[in-house]
C-alpha positions as CSV (number, residue, x, y, z in Angstrom):
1,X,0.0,0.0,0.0
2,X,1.0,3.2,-0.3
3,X,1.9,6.2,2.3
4,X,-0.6,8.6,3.4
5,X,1.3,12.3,2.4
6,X,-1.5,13.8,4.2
7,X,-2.7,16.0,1.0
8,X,-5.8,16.9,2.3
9,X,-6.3,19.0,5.3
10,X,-9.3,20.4,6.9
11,X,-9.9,24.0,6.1
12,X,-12.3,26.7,7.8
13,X,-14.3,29.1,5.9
14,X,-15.5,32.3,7.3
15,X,-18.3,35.3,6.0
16,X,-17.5,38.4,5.2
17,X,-20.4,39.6,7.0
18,X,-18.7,39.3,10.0
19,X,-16.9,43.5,9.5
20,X,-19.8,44.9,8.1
21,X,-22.2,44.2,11.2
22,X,-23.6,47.7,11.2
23,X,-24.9,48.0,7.2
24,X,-26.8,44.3,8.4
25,X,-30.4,45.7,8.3
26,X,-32.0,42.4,8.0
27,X,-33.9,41.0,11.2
28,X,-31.6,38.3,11.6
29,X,-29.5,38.2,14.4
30,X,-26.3,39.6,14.3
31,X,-22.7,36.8,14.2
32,X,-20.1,34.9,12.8
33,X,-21.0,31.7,10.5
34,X,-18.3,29.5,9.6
35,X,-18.0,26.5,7.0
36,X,-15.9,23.8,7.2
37,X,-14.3,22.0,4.4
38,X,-11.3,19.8,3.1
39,X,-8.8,20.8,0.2
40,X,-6.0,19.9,-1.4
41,X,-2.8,21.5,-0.5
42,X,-0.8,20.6,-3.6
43,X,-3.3,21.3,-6.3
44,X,-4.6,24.6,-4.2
45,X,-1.6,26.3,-2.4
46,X,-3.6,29.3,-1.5
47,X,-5.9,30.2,0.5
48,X,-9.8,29.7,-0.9
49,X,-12.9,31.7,-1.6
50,X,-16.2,30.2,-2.7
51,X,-20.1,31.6,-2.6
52,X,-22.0,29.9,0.0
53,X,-25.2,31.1,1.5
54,X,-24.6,32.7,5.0
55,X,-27.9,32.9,7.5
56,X,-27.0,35.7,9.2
57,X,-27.4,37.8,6.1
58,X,-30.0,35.6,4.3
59,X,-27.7,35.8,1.0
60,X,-24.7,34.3,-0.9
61,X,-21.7,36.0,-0.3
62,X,-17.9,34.9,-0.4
63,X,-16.8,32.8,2.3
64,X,-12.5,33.3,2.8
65,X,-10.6,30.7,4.1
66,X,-9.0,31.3,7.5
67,X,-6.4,29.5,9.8
């Protein structure tokens, strides 16, 4: 078999919502949502941004990858 190179590693993806709390006019309560996802350290060296939908601002927005 061969050895595990440990590729893949767990990532954490956090809104951008979370410095713009005061233009949040939507009756949602205010905070931080996070994601959390796996990628490939090889194939992406940097650091990630995908659309997801965040419930704190009831809307897709870009979700950065943080340590």
């Amino acid at each position: 078999m061969g050895k595990n190179k440990q590729t893949r590693i767990t990532i954490t993806l956090e809104c951008e919502c979370r410095n713009d709390k005061k233009n949040n006019k939507t009756k949602r309560k205010n905070g931080i949502f996070r994601y959390t996802s796996c990628k490939n350290k090889k194939n992406t060296p940097n650091r990630i941004e995908i659309n997801k939908f965040c419930p704190y601002c009831n809307c897709h927005k870009k979700f950065k990858e943080i340590k």
